[in-house]
N, C-alpha and C positions, 0 to 999 in steps of 0.2 A: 470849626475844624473837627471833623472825625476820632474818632479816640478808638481804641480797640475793643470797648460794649458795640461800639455802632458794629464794625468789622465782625465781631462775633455775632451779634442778631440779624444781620444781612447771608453770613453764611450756615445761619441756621445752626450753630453752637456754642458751648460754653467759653466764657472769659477763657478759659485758661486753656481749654484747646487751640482757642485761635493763638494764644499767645506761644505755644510751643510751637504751633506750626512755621508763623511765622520768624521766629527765634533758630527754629532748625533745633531744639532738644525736646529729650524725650520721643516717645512714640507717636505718629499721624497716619493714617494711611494714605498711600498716594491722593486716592480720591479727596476728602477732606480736606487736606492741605490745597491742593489747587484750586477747591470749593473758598476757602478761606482766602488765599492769595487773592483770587479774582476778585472776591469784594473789597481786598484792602485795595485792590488796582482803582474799582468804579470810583472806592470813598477818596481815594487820592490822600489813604492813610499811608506811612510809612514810621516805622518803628525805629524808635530811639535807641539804638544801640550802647548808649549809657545806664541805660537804665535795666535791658537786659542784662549786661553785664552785671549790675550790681546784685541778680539774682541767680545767675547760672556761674560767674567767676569767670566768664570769658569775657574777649573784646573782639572777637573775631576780626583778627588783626595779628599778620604774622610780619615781622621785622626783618627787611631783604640787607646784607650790607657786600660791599662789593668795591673792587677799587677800582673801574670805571664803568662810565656812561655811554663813550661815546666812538666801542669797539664793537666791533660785528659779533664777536665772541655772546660779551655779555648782555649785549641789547637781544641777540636772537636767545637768550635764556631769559633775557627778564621777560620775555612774549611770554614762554613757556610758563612761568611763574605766575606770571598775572591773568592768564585765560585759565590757568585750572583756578588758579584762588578764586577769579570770579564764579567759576560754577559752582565751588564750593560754598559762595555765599560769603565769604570774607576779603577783608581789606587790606592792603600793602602798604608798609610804611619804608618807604627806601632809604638808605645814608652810603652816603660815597665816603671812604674809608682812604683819606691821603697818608703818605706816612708822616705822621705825624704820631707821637706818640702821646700827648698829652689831649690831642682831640680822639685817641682810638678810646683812653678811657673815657673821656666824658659820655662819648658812643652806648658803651658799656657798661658804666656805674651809673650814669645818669640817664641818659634820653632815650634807652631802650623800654628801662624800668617806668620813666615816665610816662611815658605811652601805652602801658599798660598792652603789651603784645603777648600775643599768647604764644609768640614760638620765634622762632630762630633761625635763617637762611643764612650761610654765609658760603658765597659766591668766589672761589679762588684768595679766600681769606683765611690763614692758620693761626686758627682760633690757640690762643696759649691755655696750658693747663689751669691756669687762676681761669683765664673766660669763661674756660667749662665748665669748671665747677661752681662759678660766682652764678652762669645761668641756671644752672642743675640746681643750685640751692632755692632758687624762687619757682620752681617746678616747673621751667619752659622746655619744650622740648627743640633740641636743635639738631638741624641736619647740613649737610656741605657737599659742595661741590668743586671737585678739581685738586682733591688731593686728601689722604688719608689721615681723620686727627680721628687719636684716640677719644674714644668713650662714646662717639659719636657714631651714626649712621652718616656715610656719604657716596657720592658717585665719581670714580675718576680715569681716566684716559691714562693707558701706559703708556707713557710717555716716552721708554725707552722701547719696550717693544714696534710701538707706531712708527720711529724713525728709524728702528730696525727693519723692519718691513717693507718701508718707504725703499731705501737702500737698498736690500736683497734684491727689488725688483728692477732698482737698476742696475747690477750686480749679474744677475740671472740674463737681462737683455745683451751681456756683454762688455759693458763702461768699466772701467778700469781707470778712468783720470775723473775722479767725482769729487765737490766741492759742498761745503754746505754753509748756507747761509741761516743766520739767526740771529737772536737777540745774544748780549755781552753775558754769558756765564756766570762773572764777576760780578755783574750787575746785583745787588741786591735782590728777591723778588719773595714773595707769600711762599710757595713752592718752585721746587728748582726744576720749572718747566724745561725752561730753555736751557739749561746743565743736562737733564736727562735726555732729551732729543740728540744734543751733540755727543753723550755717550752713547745713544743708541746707533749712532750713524756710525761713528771709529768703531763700534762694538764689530758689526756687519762688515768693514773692512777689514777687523783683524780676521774673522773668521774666514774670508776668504781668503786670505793671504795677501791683502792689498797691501802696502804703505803709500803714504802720501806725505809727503813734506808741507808743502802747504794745502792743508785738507778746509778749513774755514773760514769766512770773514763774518765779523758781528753787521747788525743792521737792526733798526727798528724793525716791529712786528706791522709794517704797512706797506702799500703798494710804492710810495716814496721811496721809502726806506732802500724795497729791493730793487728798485729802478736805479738808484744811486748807487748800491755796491756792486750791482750786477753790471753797469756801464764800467765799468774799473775793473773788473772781473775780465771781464770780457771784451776788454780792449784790443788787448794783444793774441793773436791767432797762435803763438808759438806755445804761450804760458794757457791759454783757457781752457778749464775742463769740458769734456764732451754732454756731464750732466753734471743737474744740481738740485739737493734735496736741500728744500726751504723749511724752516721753522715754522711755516703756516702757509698758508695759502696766499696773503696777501704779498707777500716775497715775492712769491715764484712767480704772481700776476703782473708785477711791476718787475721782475725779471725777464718775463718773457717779451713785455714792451719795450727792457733796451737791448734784448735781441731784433728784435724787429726791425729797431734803429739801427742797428749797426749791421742788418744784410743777412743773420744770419739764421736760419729757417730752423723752425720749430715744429719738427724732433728730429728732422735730418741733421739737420746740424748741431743743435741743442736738443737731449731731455732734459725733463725736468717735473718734479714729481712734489708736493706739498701734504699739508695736512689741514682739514679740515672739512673740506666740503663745501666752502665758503657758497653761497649767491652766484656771485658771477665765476665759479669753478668749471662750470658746465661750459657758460659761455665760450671760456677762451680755452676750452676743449680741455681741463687740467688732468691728468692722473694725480689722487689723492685719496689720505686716509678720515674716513667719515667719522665724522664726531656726533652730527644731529644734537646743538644744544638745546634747543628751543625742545626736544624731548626729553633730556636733563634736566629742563625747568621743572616739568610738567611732571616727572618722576620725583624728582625732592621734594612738592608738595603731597604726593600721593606717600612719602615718608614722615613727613610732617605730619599729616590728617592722624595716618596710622597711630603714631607717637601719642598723638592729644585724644584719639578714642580709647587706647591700651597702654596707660604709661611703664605698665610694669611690660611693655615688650618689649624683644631688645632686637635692633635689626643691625646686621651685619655690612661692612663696607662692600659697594660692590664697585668691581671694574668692570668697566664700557667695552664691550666688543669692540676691536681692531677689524674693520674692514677696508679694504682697499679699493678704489673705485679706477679703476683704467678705464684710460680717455687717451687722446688722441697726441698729449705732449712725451708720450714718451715712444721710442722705436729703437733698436738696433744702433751702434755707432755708425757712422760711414767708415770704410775703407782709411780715406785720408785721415781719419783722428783716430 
């Protein structure tokens, strides 16, 4: 088996050049380093990452946690996460984060520490003040996503603006009997996504002078979810709003499928306006506000990297531009509504 003398006498340098190179510390010139790579390619050497660490203090290994898998949200941010980590040459150690309180510590006193990570992602998780300072005390650097915790650098979506925005535009088209659907407020959650959307929606009706008596119904953040309340919604022709801003995307998708079941045509009959930008957004022609996670991934490690090159940097919270993408579900009321 190869060892890293072979690797360094094939690419024609010393032990400990090859060994920066391939390690990624210290200085290499482009040239050299790719000189060096290719031979560890030919010798079918690959470098122990244990063992590097136990000389530089890293593990090139940064620690994702996140309280799901198996959401369009956070799967198109973990892409993001894991194509820039990959370029950068390091590893992901993922944990699904239930509520649970006595597994969020073990998370955090134990199996982050254990793993020896050099850094800290948490993915629409509000990191508590003891978290921050227990990681800040082992000198990791962390960053977040989807909501503002102190001490930290993170990336977050106005959540009250977006669904003010959302709103305005159906508001601006005319609608004046608008409904909005979303996740329960009451619900418990990390941040109060789904509390700031539904303020941001009555926000945009008081300002125009709207009221509404029954302005919401709650639903899961899924195409189910708004196929289900939206069929109830929209039952009756006398009571149903002419439009409906959804908590996400996935609502308004399965909102606008039981429109379709029940006859009635999308955006003559129905708008209907979401947030995210989802995949199949485009498909079923949605107007919505853009989130782009999977570039949120890709930005929190390029905060991350920053942190572990310069720890004495400090980087400031930043909010996600509110863009609005019109498409084709939203138009003018009819006459009759």
């Amino acid at each position: 088996m190869s060892g890293i003398t072979d690797v360094a006498r094939a690419a024609g340098v010393s032990k400990s050049t090859a060994s920066r190179a391939l390690s990624g510390t210290g200085y290499v010139s482009d040239a050299t380093r790719q000189r060096v790579v290719e031979a560890a390619r030919v010798l079918g050497f690959v470098a122990s990452q244990n063992a590097a660490s136990l000389v530089t203090g890293r593990s090139r290994n940064v620690a994702v946690v996140l309280p799901y898998l198996n959401r369009w949200f956070f799967a198109e941010v973990l892409d993001g996460i894991e194509s820039a980590l990959i370029d950068a040459g390091y590893d992901m150690t993922l944990y699904r984060l239930r509520d649970d309180e006595a597994e969020r510590q073990r998370v955090f006193e134990y199996f982050i520490v254990r793993k020896r990570v050099d850094a800290v992602v948490a993915v629409n998780i509000a990191l508590t003040p003891t978290e921050v300072r227990a990681l800040g005390a082992l000198g990791k650097p962390i960053a977040g996503i989807g909501g503002n915790i102190d001490g930290i650098p993170t990336l977050s979506l106005d959540d009250v603006e977006a669904s003010r925005r959302a709103t305005e535009h159906l508001i601006g088209l005319g609608h004046r009997r608008i409904m909005h659907l979303g996740d329960d407020p009451d619900v418990p959650t990390e941040f109060p996504v789904h509390a700031n959307r539904l303020r941001g929606f009555r926000l945009a009706l008081a300002d125009a002078g709207i009221t509404i008596a029954d302005d919401s119904r709650s639903c899961p953040y899924t195409i189910p979810g708004g196929y289900r309340v939206a069929r109830e919604v929209l039952a009756d022709p006398r009571t149903r709003p002419t439009a409906i801003v959804a908590g996400c995307d996935e609502i308004a998708i399965g909102a606008i499928i039981a429109a379709r079941e029940l006859g009635i045509p999308v955006p003559s009959g129905l708008s209907l306006v979401g947030i995210d930008d989802h995949d199949l957004a485009e498909m079923f022609e949605l107007t919505t506000v853009r989130q782009r996670p999977a570039e949120q991934g890709r930005h929190v490690i390029d905060l991350v990297l920053r942190s572990l090159a310069d720890p004495q940097s400090t980087v400031a919270p930043e909010a996600l531009p509110i863009e609005m993408v019109v498409r084709r579900s939203t138009t003018a009321p009819s006459a009759a509504g």
